[in-house]
Every structure is written in C-alpha cells, then in structure tokens.
C-alpha positions in Angstrom: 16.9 27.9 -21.6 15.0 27.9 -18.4 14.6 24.3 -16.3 11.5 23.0 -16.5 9.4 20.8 -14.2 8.3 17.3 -15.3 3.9 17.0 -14.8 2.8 16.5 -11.6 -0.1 15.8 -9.3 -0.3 16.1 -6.0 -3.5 13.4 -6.1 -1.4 10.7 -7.3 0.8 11.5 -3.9 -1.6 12.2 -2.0 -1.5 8.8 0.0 2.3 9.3 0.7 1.7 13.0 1.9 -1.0 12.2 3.9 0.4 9.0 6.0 4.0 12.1 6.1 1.5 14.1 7.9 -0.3 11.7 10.2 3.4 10.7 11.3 3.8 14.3 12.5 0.3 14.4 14.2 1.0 11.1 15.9 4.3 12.8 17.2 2.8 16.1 18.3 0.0 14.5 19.6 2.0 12.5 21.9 3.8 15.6 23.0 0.6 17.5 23.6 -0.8 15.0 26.0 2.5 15.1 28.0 3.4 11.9 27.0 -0.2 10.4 28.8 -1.5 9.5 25.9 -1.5 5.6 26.6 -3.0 3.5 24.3 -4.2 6.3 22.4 -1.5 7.6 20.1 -1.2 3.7 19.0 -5.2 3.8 17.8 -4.2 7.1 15.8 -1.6 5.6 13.7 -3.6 2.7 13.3 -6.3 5.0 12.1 -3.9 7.1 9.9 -3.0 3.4 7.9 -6.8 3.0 7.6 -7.0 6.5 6.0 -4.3 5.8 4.1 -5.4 3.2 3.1 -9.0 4.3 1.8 -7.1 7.4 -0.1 -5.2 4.6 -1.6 -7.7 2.8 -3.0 -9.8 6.1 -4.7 -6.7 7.6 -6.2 -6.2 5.7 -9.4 -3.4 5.2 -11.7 -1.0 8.0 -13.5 2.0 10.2 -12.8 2.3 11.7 -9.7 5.9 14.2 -10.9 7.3 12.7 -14.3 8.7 9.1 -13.9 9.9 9.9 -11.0 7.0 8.8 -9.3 4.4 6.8 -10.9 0.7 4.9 -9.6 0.2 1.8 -11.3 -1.2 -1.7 -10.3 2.3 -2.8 -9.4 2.9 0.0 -7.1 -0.6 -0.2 -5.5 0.0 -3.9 -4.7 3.0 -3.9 -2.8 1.5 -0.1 -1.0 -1.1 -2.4 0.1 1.5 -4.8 1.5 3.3 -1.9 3.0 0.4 -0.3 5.1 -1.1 -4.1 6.3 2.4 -4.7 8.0 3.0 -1.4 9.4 -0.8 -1.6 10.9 -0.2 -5.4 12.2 3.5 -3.8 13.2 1.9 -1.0 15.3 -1.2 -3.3 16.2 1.6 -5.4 17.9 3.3 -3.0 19.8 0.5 -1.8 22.6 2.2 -4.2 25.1 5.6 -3.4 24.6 4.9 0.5 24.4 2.5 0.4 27.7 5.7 -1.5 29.6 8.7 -0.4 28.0 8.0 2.6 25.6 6.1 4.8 28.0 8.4 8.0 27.5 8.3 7.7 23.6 5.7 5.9 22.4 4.6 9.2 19.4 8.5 8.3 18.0 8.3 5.1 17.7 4.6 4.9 16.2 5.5 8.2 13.7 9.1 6.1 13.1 7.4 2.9 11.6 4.5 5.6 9.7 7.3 7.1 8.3 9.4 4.4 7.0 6.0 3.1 5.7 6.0 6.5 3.9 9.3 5.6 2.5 8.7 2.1 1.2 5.4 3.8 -0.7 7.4 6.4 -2.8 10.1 3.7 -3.7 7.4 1.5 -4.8 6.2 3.9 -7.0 9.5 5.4 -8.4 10.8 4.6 -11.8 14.0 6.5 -11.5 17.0 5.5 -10.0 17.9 8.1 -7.6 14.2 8.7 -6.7 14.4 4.7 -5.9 16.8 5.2 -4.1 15.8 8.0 -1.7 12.7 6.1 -1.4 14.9 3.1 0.0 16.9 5.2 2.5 13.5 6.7 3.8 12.8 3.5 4.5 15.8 2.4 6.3 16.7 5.2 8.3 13.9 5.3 10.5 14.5 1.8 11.2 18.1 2.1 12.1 16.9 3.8 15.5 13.4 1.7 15.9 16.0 -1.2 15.7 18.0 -0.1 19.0 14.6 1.8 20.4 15.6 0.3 24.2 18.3 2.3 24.8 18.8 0.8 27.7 19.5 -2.9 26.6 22.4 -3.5 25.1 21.4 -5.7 22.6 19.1 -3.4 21.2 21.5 -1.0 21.3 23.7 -3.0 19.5 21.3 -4.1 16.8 20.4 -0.3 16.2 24.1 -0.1 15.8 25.0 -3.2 14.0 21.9 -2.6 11.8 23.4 1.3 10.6 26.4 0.2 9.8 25.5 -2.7 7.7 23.1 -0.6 5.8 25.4 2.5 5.2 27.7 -0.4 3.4 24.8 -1.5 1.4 23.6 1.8 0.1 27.1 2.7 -0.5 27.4 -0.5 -2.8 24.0 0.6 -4.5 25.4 4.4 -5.2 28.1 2.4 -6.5 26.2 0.0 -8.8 24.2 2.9 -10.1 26.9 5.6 -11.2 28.2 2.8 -13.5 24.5 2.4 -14.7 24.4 5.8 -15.3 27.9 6.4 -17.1 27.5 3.3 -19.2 23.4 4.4 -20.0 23.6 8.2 -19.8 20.6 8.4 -17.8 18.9 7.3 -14.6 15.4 6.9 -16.2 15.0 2.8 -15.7 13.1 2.3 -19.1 15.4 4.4 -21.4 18.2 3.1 -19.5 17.5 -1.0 -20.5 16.5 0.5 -24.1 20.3 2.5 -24.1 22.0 -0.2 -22.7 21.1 -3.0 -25.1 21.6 -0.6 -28.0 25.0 0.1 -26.8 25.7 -3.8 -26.4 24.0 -4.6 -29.6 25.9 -1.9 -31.9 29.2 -3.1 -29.7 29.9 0.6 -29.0 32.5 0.1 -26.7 33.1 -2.4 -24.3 30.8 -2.2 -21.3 30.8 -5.7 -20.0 33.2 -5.4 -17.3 31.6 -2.2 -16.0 28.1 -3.8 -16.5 29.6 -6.8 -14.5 30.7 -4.9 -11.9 27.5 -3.1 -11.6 25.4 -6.2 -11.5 27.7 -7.4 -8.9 27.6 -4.0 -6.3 23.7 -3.3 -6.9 22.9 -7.3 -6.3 24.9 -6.9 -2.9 23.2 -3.3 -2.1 19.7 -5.3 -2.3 21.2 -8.6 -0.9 21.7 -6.7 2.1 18.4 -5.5 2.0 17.1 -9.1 1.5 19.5 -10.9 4.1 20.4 -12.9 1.1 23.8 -14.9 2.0 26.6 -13.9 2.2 25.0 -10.2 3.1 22.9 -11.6 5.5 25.1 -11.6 9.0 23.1 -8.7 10.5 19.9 -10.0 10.2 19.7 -12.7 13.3 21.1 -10.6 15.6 19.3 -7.2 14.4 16.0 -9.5 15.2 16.8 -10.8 18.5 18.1 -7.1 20.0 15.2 -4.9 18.1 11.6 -4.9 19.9 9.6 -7.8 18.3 6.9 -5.7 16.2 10.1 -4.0 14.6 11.4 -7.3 13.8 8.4 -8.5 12.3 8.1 -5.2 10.3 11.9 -6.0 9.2 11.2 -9.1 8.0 8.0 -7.8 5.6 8.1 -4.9 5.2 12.0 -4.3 4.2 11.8 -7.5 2.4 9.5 -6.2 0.1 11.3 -2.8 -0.3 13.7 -4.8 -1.0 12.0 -7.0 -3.3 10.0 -3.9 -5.2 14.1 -2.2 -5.7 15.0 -5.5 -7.2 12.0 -5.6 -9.7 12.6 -2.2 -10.7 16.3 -2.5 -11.4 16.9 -5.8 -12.2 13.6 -7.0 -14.0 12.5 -4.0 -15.7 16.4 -2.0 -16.1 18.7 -4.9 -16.8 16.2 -7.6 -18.2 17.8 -7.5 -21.6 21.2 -9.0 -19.6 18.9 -11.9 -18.2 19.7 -14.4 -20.7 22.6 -17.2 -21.7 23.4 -15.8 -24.9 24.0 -12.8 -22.6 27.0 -14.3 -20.6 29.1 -13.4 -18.6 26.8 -10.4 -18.3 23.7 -13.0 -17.2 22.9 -12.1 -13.9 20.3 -14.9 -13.9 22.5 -17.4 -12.5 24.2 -15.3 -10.1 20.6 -14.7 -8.6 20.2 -18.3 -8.6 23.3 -19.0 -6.8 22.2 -16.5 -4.0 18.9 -18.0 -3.8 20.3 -21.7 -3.4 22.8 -20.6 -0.4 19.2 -18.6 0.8 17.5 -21.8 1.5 20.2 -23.8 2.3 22.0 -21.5 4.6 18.6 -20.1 6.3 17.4 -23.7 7.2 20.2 -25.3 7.9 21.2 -22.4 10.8 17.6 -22.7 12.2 17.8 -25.7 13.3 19.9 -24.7 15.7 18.6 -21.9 17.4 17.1 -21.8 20.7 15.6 -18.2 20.3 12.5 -18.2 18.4 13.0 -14.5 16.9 16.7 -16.1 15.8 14.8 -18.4 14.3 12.6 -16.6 12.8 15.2 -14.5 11.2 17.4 -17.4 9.5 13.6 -18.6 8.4 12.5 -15.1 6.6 16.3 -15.4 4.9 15.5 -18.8 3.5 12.6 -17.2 2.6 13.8 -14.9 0.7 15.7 -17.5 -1.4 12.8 -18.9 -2.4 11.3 -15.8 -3.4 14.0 -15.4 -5.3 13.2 -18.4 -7.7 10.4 -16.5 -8.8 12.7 -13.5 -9.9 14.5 -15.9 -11.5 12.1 -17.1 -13.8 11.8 -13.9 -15.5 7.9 -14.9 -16.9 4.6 -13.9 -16.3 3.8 -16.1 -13.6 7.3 -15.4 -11.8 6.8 -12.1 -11.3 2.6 -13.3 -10.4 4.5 -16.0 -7.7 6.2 -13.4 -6.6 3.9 -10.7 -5.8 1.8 -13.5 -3.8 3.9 -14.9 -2.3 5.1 -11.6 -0.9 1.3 -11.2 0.1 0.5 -14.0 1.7 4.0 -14.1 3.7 2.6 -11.1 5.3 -0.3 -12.9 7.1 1.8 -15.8 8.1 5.2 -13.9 9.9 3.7 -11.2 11.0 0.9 -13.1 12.8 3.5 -15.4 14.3 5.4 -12.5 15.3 2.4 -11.2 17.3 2.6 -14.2 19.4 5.9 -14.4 19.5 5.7 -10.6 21.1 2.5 -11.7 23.3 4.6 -14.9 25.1 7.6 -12.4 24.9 5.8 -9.4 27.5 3.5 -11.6 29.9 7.2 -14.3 30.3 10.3 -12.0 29.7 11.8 -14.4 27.3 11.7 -15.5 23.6 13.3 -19.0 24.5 11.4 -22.0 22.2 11.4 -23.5 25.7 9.3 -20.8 27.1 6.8 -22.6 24.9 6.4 -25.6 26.6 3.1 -26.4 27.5 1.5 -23.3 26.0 -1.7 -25.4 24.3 -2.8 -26.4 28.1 -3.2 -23.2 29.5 -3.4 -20.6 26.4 -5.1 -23.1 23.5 -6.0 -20.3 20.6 -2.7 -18.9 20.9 -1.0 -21.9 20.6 -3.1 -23.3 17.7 -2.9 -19.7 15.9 1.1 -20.2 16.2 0.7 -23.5 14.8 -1.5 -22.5 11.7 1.4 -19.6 11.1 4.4 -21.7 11.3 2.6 -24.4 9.2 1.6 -21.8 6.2 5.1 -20.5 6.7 6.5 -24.1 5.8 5.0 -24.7 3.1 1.8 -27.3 4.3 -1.6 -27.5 2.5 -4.6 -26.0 2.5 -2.7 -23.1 4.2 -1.5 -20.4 1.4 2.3 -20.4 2.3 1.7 -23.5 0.1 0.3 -22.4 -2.8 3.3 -19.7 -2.7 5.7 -22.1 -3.1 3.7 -23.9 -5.2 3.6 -20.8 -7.8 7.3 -19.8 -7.7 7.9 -23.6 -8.2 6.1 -23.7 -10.5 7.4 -20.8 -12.3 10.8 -21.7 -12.8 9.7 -25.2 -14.1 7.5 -23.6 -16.6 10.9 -20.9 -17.6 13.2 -23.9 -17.0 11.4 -26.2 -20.2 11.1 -23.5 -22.2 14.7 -23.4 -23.5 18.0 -25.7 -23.1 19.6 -22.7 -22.1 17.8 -22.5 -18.6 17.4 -26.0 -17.8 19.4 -25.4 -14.4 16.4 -23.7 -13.2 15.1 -27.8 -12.2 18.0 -27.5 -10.2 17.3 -24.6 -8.3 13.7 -26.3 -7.7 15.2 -29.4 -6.9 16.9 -27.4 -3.8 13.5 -25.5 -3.0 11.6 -28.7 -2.6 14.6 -30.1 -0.5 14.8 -27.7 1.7 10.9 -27.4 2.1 11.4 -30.5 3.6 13.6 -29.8 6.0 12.3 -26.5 7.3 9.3 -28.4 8.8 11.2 -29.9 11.2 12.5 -26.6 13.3 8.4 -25.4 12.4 7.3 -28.3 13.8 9.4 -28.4 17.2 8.3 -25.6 18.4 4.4 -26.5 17.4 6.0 -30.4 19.4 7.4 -27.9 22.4 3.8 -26.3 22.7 1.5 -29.4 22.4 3.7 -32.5 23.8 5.1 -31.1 27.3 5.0 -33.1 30.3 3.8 -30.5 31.9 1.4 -27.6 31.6 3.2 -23.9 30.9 2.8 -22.0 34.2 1.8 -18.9 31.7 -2.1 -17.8 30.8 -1.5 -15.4 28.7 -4.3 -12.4 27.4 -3.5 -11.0 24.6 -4.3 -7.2 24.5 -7.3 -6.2 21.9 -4.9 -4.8 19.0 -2.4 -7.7 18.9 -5.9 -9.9 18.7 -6.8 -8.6 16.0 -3.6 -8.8 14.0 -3.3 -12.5 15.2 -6.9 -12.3 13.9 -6.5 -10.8 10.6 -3.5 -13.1 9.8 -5.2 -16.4 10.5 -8.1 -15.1 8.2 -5.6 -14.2 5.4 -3.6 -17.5 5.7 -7.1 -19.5 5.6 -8.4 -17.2 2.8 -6.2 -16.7 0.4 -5.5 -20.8 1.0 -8.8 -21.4 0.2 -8.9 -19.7 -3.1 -5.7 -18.5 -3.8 -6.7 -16.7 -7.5 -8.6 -13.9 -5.9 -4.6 -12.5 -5.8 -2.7 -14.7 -8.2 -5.5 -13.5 -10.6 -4.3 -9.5 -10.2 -1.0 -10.4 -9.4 -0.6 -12.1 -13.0 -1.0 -8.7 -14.5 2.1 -7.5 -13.2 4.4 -8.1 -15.7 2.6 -6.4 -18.1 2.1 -3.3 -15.8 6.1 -3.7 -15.4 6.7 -3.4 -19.1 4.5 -0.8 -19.9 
C-alpha cells in the first residue's frame, strides 16, 4: 500500500512561506549592498511584516497539509500578535544596529523574521510533533540573537545560558510527548484527548502514573518557555545580556509561543484530565500552583533590582502567572481573558521596552537611576514610559486593567460554578494581592523620572522607527482601554474555534 499525502494548500501557508522568503531577501540583500545597507535592510523587514501581514488577513480559514497545519481564528489571533511584536522588535532595533550591529545587521533582522516564521506554523499546528518543530523554529534563532554582541560577555553568556536552558526544556517536552503518544497511540491532539479518556474511562490499563508523569515533563518543557517558577532562572539574566529589542521580543513573542503550545496541549489534548473527580491526574491545580509562585516570586524579586531590563524580566514572569489564571479557568471567558490579555500586553512591554532601548543607546546604561530627571529634559518619553508601566500594573482606564480584570474575572466565574474548584478565589485572592504590590517597583521608576532633584543631563531623540512603535503602543494601550470589546468580543470565540 503506497503512503499517501494528507490535503494541502500552499494558500493557507502562504503567509508563513512568504515572511521564510523575505528572511532570505533581507539577508542577501544585506550582503549585496556590502553590508552598507544602513537603515535600509531594517525598513525591508518591516515591510516584509506589513506584507505579511496583509497576506494574512486575505487568506482565510482551512487546512493548509492535514492537521498538521491548520488556519483558524485561533491561529490568526495570536499570528497577528506574532508579526506586531517582531515589527515593534525590529522597529526598535535601528539604534542599536546603526552603533553596534553594523557588520550584521541582514542576520539579525532575517533571525527575528525567521523565528517569527516559527511561532506562525506552531500556532497553527494541531499535531504534536508539527508543534513542536514549530517551537524549536522559534527558539533556535533566538538562542544566537540572545548573545548577538559577541563581544560582551554577558551577551555572550545569555546566548549561552539561554541554549542550554532550552535544550533542557525541549528535551523535557520530547519526553512528555512520547508518553502521550504510547499511552494515546497517536500524535493527532484531538484523537489523542478522545483516546485517552476512553482508555481512562474503560480502565484499560493503568495510565495514571505515565499520564502523571507526562503532565509533569510537558508542564516544565512550557514552564521553561513561560519563565514560570521554578523554570524561570534564565530569564533575568538572558534579558539583561541580550540586545533590548531581543528582550522585549522574548518577553512577547515567546510568551505567547509559549502560551499558544500550552492551549494546544493542555486545553484542547488533556482537557478531559482538568477536573477534581480527575485526581491525582488534575493538572488544574498544579497550574495553579505555578501561577501563584509566578506572581509572587516575580514581584517580590523586582523590587529589588536596580536594572530596569532585570526588572522587567521578573515583571513579564509575574506576568505570566497571571495569565495563567486564565488557563486555569478552563471556560469561555478564560481562554477570551487570555487571548487579550496576551494582546494588549504586547502594546504595553514592548512599548516600554522601546524606551528602555532609546535611554539605553543615547546613556550606555539601563540603571533605574539613569532615569532620574528624565520628565525635565525628555517629557513625552517619560510620560509614554509612565502610561506603559501604569497599563502594565494593572491601573484604569489603561487596558493592562481590563486584562486583569477578565482573567479575574474568569476564575471567579469557574471558581462558583462547582465546590470542587472553589480554590480558584484563592488563586484570585493572590492575583489581586500581588497587583498591589507590583505598583510600587512601576511606580519608582515613574517617582525616579518625575521627582529628581535635579534635571537628567540626557535629551534624548528617539530615531523615527522606535517613535513609531512607542507610538503605536500608547495608541493600543489607550484604545483597547477605551473599549476593550472590539477584542474581548473575537477573542470570546476562541474556545469554540479550540473545540471544533
């Protein structure tokens, strides 16, 4: 019997295949000018995303080869999310590249169009070892953008650090998904859930250790992933070492190839094992338990740090944790919570990482110090910073408040549904706590900029591409705080999209 191939279309990839190619012009292009290019070979991967972008939207829904790669709504939205942070990534990255990058500048633009490449297929995959090529696209060119300044030894070392860490996570993944596949017989995600629970329900053998074990190694693979505790040591100093924009496309765009693996596996393959009667094969509460040391952990550690970008990176792991709540509720307007709050996160870090990288170029340091003064002599820079870190904590009219308000709101909604996940007001209980108390390292640096004795001896001009990503995520903080439903409204769909 000859092997057949599964239906495909080379339209529903033809976003992925054309952003592949663009990488390659970017590179050659680079090459071809003799490395002159300047700011050139930035504006034509910021073109290609545009492109990209545009293809995106006229390509519609179906399967692109089998389930192994499939255009739905779900995938779409977090594509979307992909491309915005790779162009506010790249948009970023002209002052760094025209000082620093000057020898490479088509490899590191065609790295972050590639890994962008990477996080679209895995957000359309449906099959596990598709999923999880997708994910090591994804990671493998940011291994070397991580330590891209070979010449500083903390980059160097993050590039390093950063390998390493994420060899051991996709070997625990592999790990988690051979048992997946010997206890299911197959690595489609949808026949596997419907396989599994029939297995479980028939009590055809004993799986619950191996389906334990699995739970365990795949949550750790995508801890890693998510710098959820106690996987989460290489993310603060990964942050500091890599160039800024790389940082700032960590913290988004990984995060949600992180979060879109999780849905996948977890929510749509194992969600029969999310429930009490399930124990001890629930791995709602073990979620729930990361999330709490997410928040806790995150905010707690920085309040300590003197480097912004430090900061930053214990604040995108609490973040994560709170995410996480919304995976946790496991309803329609969890998975709704989450997708916005993936969103609107975009706008806020990225556009704070844009400064961040501004005061970083035109001062040589990322100290919270460095800050001082900064509303005297630079005014829209320090109130754009201020509107970012605000959203990012969590304060009204800004939408990093609605997203907490939605995955909140979530779990409260799952949590009084049943007795049997009542500890979800728990986990909320921590959420609003540590809300709380992640304004007050926000706030000191917005203090830093706006109460110094004296003015900061730095004027600093932005270049035009790192205005308008400061630009576009002040609009989309304001925006989507404004009216908030023009997402949650499509994002409420998702669950339906993700059982169909």
């Amino acid at each position: 019997m000859e092997a057949q191939l599964p239906p495909y279309s080379i339209k529903m990839m033809l976003p992925e295949l054309f952003l592949f190619v663009w990488a390659l012009v970017v590179i050659t292009f680079d090459l071809l000018t003799r490395r002159k290019s300047g700011s050139a070979v930035g504006y034509l991967a910021m073109l290609g995303l545009v492109i990209c972008g545009g293809i995106l939207s006229i390509t519609g829904y179906g399967r692109g080869f089998g389930m192994m790669f499939i255009n739905d709504p779900v995938a779409v939205f977090f594509k979307v999310i992909f491309l915005g942070a790779a162009f506010m990534a790249i948009g970023s990255s002209f002052g760094i590249t025209n000082r620093k990058i000057v020898n490479h500048r088509g490899e590191y633009f065609g790295l972050i169009l590639l890994s962008t490449v990477g996080m679209m297929f895995l957000a359309s995959s449906q099959e596990l070892l598709s999923l999880y090529i997708g994910l090591e696209l994804t990671t493998i060119p940011l291994f070397v953008l991580a330590g891209f300044f070979k010449d500083d030894r903390k980059s160097v070392e993050s590039g390093i650090k950063y390998m390493i860490m994420g060899a051991l996570s996709s070997a625990l993944l592999l790990y988690g998904i051979s048992f997946l596949y010997g206890l299911s017989g197959t690595t489609d995600i949808v026949q596997m859930k419907i396989n599994l629970a029939v297995t479980q329900l028939a009590n055809e053998g004993d799986i619950g250790v191996i389906l334990i074990l699995a739970t365990v190694t795949i949550l750790a693979g995508i801890g890693f992933k998510l710098a959820l505790p106690p996987f989460h040591q290489w993310a603060p100093d990964v942050y500091e070492g890599s160039p800024t924009p790389i940082a700032a496309f960590l913290s988004v765009g990984s995060k949600a190839a992180g979060i879109v693996a999780f849905v996948k596996i977890m929510m749509l393959g194992l969600e029969a094992f999310y429930d009490p009667v399930m124990k001890p094969n629930d791995w709602g509460i073990l979620v729930g338990v990361l999330a709490i040391a997410a928040m806790v952990w995150g905010n707690v550690a920085a309040v300590r740090q003197s480097n912004i970008k430090r900061m930053l990176a214990f604040s995108s792991i609490a973040q994560a944790g709170y995410i996480m709540i919304g995976m946790v509720a496991m309803n329609q307007y969890g998975l709704a919570a989450v997708g916005f709050y993936t969103f609107v996160y975009m706008f806020a870090n990225m556009g704070a990482f844009a400064i961040v990288t501004v005061v970083e170029d035109q001062t040589g340091s990322c100290k919270i110090s460095s800050y001082a003064g900064l509303s005297r002599t630079s005014p829209f820079l320090s109130a754009a910073l201020a509107v970012f870190l605000l959203s990012l904590a969590g304060i009204p009219p800004l939408a990093g408040f609605f997203a907490k308000y939605y995955v909140f709101a979530a779990a409260i909604a799952m949590a009084g549904s049943s007795n049997g996940h009542t500890w979800l007001y728990w986990l909320v209980g921590v959420g609003l706590l540590t809300t709380v108390f992640a304004l007050y390292y926000y706030a000191n640096v917005i203090k830093t900029a706006y109460f110094a004795r004296e003015a900061s001896p730095y004027r600093l001009r932005p270049l035009r591409p790192a205005l308008l990503v400061i630009a576009i995520g002040l609009l989309g903080v304001l925006i989507f705080g404004v009216v908030p439903e023009t997402i949650v409204d499509f994002a409420r769909d998702l669950p339906y999209y993700i059982a169909h």
